[in-house]
C-alpha positions as CSV (number, residue, x, y, z in Angstrom):
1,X,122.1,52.5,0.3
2,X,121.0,54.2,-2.8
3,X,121.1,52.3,-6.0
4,X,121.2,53.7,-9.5
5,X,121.8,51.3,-12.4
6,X,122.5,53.6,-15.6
7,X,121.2,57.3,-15.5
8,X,119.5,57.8,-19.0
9,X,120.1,61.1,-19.9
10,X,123.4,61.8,-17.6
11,X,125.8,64.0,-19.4
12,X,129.2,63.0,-19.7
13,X,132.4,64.9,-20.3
14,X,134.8,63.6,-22.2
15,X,137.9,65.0,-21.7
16,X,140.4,65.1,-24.6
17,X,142.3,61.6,-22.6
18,X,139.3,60.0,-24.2
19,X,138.3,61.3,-27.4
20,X,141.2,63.8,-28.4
21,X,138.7,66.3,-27.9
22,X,135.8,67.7,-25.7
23,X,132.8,66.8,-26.1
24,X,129.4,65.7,-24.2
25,X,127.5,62.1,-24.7
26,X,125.3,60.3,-22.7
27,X,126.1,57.2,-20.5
28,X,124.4,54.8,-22.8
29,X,125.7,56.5,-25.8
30,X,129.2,55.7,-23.8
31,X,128.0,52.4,-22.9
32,X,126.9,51.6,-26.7
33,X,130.1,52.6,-27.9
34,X,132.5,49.9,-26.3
35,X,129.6,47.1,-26.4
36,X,129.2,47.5,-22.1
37,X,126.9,45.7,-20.4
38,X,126.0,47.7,-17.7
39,X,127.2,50.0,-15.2
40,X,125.8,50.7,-11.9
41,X,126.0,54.0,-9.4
42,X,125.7,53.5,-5.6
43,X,125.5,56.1,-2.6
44,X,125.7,55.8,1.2
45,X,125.6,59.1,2.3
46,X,126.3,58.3,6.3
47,X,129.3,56.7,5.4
48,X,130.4,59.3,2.4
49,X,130.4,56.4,-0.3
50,X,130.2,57.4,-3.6
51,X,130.8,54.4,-6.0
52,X,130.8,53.1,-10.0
53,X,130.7,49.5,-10.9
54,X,131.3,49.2,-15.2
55,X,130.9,45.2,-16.4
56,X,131.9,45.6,-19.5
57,X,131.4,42.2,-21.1
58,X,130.9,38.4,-19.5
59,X,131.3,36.5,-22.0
60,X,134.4,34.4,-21.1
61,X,133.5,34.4,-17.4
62,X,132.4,36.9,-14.4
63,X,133.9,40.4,-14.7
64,X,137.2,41.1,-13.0
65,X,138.7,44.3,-12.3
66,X,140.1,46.2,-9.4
67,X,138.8,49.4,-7.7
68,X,140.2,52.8,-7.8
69,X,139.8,55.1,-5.1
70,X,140.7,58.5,-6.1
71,X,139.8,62.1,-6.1
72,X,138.1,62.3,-9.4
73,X,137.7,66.3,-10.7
74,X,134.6,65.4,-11.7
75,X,132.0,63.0,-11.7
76,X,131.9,62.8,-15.2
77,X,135.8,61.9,-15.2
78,X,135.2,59.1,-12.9
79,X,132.7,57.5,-15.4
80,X,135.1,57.9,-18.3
81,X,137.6,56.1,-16.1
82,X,135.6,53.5,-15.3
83,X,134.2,52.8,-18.8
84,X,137.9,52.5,-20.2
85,X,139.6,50.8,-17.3
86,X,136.8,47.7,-17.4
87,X,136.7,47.7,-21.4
88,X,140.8,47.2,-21.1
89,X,140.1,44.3,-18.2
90,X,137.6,42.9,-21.1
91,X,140.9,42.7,-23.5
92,X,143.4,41.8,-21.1
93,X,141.4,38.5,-20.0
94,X,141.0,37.3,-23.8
95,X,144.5,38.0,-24.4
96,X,145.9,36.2,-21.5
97,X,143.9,33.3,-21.9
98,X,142.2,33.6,-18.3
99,X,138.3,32.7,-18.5
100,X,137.3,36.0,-17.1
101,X,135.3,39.4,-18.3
102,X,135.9,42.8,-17.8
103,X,134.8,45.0,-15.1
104,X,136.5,47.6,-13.0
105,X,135.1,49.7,-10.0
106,X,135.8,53.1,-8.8
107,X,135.7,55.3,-6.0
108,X,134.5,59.1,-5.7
109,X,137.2,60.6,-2.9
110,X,140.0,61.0,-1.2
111,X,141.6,57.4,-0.9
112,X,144.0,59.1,2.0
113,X,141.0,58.9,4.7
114,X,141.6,57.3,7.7
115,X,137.7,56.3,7.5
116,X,138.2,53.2,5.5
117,X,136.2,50.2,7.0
118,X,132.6,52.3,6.3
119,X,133.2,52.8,2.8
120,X,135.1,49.5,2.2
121,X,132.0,47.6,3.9
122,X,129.7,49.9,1.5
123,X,131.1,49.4,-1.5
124,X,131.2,45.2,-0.8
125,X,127.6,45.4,-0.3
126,X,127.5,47.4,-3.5
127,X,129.7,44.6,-5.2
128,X,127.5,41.6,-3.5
129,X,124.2,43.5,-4.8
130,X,125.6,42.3,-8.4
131,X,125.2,38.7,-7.5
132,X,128.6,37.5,-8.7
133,X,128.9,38.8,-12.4
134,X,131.8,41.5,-11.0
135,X,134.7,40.5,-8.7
136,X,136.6,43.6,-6.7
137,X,140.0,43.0,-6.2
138,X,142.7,46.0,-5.3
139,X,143.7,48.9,-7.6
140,X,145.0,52.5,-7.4
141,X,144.3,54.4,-4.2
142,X,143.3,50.8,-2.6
143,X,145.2,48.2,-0.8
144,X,144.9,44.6,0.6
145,X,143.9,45.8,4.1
146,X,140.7,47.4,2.3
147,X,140.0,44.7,0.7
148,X,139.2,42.6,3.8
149,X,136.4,45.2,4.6
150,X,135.0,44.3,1.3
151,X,135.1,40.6,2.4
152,X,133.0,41.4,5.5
153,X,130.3,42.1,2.9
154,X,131.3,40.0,-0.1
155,X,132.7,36.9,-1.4
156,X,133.0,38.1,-4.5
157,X,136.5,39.7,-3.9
158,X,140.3,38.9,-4.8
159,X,143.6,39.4,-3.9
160,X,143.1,38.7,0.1
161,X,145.3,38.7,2.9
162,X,147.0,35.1,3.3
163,X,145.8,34.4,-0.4
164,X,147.6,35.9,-3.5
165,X,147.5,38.9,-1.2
166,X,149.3,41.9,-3.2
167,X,149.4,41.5,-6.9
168,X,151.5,44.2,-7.5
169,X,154.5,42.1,-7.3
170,X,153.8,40.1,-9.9
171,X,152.6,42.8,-12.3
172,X,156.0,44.8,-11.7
173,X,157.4,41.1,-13.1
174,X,155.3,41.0,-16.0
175,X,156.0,44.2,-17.0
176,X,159.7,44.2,-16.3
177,X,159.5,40.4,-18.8
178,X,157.7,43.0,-20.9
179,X,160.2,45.2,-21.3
180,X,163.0,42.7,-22.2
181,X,160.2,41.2,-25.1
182,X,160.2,45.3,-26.8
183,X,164.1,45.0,-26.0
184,X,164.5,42.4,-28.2
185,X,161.8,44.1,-31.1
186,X,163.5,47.4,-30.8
187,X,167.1,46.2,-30.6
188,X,167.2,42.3,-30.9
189,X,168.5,41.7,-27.6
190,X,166.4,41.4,-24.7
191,X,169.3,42.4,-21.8
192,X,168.4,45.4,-20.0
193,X,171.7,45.8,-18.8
194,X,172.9,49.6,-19.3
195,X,169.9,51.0,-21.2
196,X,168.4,54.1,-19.4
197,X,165.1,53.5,-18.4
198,X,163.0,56.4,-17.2
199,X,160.6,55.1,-14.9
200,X,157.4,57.7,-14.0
201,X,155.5,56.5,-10.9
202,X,156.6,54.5,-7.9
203,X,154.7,53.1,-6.3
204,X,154.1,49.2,-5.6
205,X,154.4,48.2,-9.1
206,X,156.7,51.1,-10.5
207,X,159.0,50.5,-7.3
208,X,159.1,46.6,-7.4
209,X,159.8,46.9,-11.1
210,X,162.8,49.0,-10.4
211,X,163.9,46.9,-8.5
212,X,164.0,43.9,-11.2
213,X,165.7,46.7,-13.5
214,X,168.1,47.4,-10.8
215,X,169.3,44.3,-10.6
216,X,170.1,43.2,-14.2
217,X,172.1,46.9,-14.5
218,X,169.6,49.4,-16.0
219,X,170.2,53.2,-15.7
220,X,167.4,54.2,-13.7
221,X,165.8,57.9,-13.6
222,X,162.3,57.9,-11.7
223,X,159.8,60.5,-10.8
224,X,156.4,60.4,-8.7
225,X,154.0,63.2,-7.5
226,X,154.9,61.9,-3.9
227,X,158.9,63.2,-2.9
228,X,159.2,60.9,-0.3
229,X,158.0,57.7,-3.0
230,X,161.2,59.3,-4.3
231,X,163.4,59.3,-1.7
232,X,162.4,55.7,-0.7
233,X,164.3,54.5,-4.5
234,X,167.0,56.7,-4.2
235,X,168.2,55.5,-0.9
236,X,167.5,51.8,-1.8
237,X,168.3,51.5,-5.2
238,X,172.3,52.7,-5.5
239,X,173.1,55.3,-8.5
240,X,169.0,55.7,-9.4
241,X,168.8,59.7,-10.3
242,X,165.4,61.4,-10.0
243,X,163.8,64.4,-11.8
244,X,160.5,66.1,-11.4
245,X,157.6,64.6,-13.1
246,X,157.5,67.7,-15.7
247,X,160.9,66.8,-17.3
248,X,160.5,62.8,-17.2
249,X,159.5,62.9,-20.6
250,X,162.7,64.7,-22.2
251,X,164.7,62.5,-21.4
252,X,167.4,61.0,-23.5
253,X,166.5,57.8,-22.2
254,X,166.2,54.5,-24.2
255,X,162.9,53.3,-22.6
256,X,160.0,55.5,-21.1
257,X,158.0,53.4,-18.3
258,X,154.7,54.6,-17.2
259,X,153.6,53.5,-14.1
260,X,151.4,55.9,-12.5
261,X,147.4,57.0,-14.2
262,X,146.8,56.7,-17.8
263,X,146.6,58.9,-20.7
264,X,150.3,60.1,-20.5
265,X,151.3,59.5,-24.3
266,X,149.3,62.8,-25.9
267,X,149.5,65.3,-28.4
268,X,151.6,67.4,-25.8
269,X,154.2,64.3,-24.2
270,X,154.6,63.0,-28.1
271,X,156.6,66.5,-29.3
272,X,158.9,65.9,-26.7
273,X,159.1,62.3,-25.9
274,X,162.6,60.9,-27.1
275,X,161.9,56.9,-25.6
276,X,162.7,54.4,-28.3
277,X,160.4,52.1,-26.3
278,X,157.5,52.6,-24.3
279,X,156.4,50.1,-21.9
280,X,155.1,50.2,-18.4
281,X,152.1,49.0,-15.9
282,X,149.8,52.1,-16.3
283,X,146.5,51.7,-18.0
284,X,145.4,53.5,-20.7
285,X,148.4,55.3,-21.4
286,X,147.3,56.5,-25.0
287,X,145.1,59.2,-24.5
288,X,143.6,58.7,-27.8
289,X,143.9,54.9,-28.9
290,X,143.5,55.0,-32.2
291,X,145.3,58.5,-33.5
292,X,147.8,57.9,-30.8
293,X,148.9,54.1,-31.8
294,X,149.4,55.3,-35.0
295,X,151.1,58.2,-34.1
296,X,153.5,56.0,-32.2
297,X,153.9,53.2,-34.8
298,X,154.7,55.9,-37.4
299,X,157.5,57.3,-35.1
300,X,158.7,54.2,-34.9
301,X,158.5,53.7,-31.2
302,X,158.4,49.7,-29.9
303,X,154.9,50.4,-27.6
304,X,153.9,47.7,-25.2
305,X,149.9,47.7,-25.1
306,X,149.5,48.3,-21.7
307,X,146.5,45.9,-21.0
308,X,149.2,42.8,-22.1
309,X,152.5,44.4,-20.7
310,X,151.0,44.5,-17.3
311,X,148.1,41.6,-17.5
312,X,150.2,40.1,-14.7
313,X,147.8,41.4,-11.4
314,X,145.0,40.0,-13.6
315,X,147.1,36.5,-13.4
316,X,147.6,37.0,-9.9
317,X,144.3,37.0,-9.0
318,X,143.0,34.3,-11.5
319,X,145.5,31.8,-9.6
320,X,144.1,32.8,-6.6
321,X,140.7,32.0,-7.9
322,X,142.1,28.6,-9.3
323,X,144.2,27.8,-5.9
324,X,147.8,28.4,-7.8
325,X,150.2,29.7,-5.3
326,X,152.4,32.3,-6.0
327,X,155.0,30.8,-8.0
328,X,152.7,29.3,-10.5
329,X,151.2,32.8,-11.1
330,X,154.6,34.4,-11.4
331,X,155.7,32.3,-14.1
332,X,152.6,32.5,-16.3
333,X,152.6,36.1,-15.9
334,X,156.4,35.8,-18.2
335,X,154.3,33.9,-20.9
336,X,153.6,38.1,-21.4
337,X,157.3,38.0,-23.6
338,X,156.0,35.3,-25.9
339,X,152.5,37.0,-26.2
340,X,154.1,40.7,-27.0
341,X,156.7,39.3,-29.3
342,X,153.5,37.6,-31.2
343,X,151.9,40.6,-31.4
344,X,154.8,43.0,-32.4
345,X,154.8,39.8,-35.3
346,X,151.5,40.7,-36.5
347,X,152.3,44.7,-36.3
348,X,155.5,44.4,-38.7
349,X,153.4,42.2,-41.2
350,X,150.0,43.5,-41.2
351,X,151.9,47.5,-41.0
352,X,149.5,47.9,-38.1
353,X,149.8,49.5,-34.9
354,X,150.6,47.1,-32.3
355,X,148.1,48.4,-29.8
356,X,145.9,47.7,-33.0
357,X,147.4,44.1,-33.3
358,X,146.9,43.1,-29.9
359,X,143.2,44.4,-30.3
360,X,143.2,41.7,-32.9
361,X,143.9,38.8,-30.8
362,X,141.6,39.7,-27.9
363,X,138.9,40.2,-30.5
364,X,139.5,37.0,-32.0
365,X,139.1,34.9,-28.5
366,X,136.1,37.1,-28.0
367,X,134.5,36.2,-30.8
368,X,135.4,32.5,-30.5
369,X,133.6,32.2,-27.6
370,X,130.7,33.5,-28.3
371,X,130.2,31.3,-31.6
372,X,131.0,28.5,-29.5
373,X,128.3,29.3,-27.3
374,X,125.8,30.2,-30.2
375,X,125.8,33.9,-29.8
376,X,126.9,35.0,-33.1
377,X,127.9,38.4,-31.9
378,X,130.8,40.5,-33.0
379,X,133.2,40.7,-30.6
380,X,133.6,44.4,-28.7
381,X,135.0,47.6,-31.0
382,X,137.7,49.3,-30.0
């Protein structure tokens, strides 16, 4: 196995989902930027492994994040990805209270292969190489099943068969507890009951959250890339309407849910978006954080920061570390009400943003610790 840890020099294209606009930077530049710690590249060419490991900060604990297997467009695009999704795990431990960092891994390729065990088993050496400071668990593109070929090679790995297993169950429940806390902000009553939710992505999480929506009477419209992920929820969940994944964001609906990749609340979604509330499990759903929290705030649209709305797989897995079983996990993950209704608190009386606000309390644990343990350091820029 090939092992590269940073590439000085490597050129990096940041597409306008991270920076609002092109532009080129080198990995450390990247890594400087959002305080990371290190990133590592691996290659096993016999076995068609191509795979990025980001630890983005340590400080509470070992770096957690899942991996994503997907069919990047680039190389370059993967990185990005991998920078942003393990800085978010960084936030979304501090704000939860879990005594974990941030990491997240990723994989170069097409996640439908049938070849699975070789690049599974690859990318747990790649993970056991790192001597514990990043733990893999399961993420887009990956399932439960690949995770045991990680175990073959690792310990360092979560969300295991016979264990907390799938976390995607309990972070459709945080969200969906979510959803009720913006309910209340936006409207002062948390019921779901007859407000048209318009739910973009289905699958474990966006179709298990449906499925809590479902059931407390929501109006459900859904979309997904995949038509049979569609026809799955229309034939399950009676009176759910569908529309392609173009027109999701029109919609006259009262809450906008994204559940599929990031980045989907942009210059281009904003002019058309009608959503009162936006809340759902997808990461990095502002393609710009900065210009578009404030462009939401100023429309006056309740926004759920994603890393809290969906920090429930990240509690999953923690109790699995901890030995909780699976009820103890599902009811910390609906502490994620209280934590959103604090934070859409400190939005109305600071006049922030409330991506900006939750930023603020994640910072604030951050930087706690690291007084506590003498290191004096400002805690990681957004």
């Amino acid at each position: 196995m090939a092992v590269l840890t940073v590439v000085p020099g490597a050129e990096v294209v940041e597409a306008s989902r991270e920076a609002g606009v092109r532009g080129r930077s080198g990995v450390f530049d990247m890594m400087a930027r959002r305080r990371h710690e290190q990133v590592a590249f691996w290659s096993e060419p016999q076995s068609g492994y191509r795979g990025i490991i980001a630890v983005h900060d340590t400080t509470l604990g070992p770096a957690l994040g899942g991996t994503r297997f997907w069919n990047y467009a680039s190389e370059e695009e993967a990185i990005v990805d991998a920078l942003r999704l393990s800085r978010g795990m960084t936030y979304k431990a501090a704000i939860t209270g879990v005594d974990l960092g941030g990491g997240k891994s990723v994989i170069v390729g097409d996640n439908r292969t049938p070849d699975r065990e070789a690049i599974f088993r690859a990318h747990g050496r790649a993970v056991n190489a790192l001597g514990g400071r990043y733990i893999t668990a399961e993420d887009v593109g990956t399932s439960v099943h690949d995770m045991e070929f990680v175990r073959k090679e690792t310990d360092h790995v979560a969300g295991l068969l016979g264990r907390s297993g799938d976390p995607s169950p309990v972070t459709a429940y945080g969200v969906y507890v979510g959803m009720k806390a913006c309910a209340k902000e936006r409207w002062g009553d948390a019921s779901l009951a007859d407000r048209h939710v318009a739910v973009q992505g289905l699958g474990n999480v966006g179709f298990n959250l449906c499925k809590y929506l479902a059931q407390e009477g929501a109006r459900l419209t859904v979309t997904d890339i995949r038509p049979g992920r569609v026809s799955t929820a229309l034939a399950a969940l009676p009176g759910t309407e569908a529309v392609s994944p173009a027109d999701i964001y029109g919609l006259d609906a009262d809450v906008f849910a994204p559940c599929a990749l990031g980045a989907v609340i942009n210059d281009d979604t904003l002019e058309v978006l009608k959503a009162q509330v936006v809340a759902g499990a997808a990461n990095n759903q502002l393609a710009n954080g900065r210009r578009h929290g404030e462009e939401v705030y100023r429309r006056g649209i309740v926004y759920a920061p994603d890393y809290v709305i969906n920090a429930g797989g990240l509690i999953n897995v923690y109790g699995e570390l901890k030995g909780w079983d699976v009820e103890r996990g599902k009811r910390q993950a609906g502490t994620i009400y209280d934590t959103l209704l604090r934070i859409f608190r400190l939005s109305r009386d600071e006049n922030v943003p409330a991506n900006a606000a939750a930023d603020r309390f994640a910072l604030e644990r951050l930087d706690e610790a690291r007084a506590a343990r003498g290191a004096g350091v400002r805690g990681n820029g957004a």
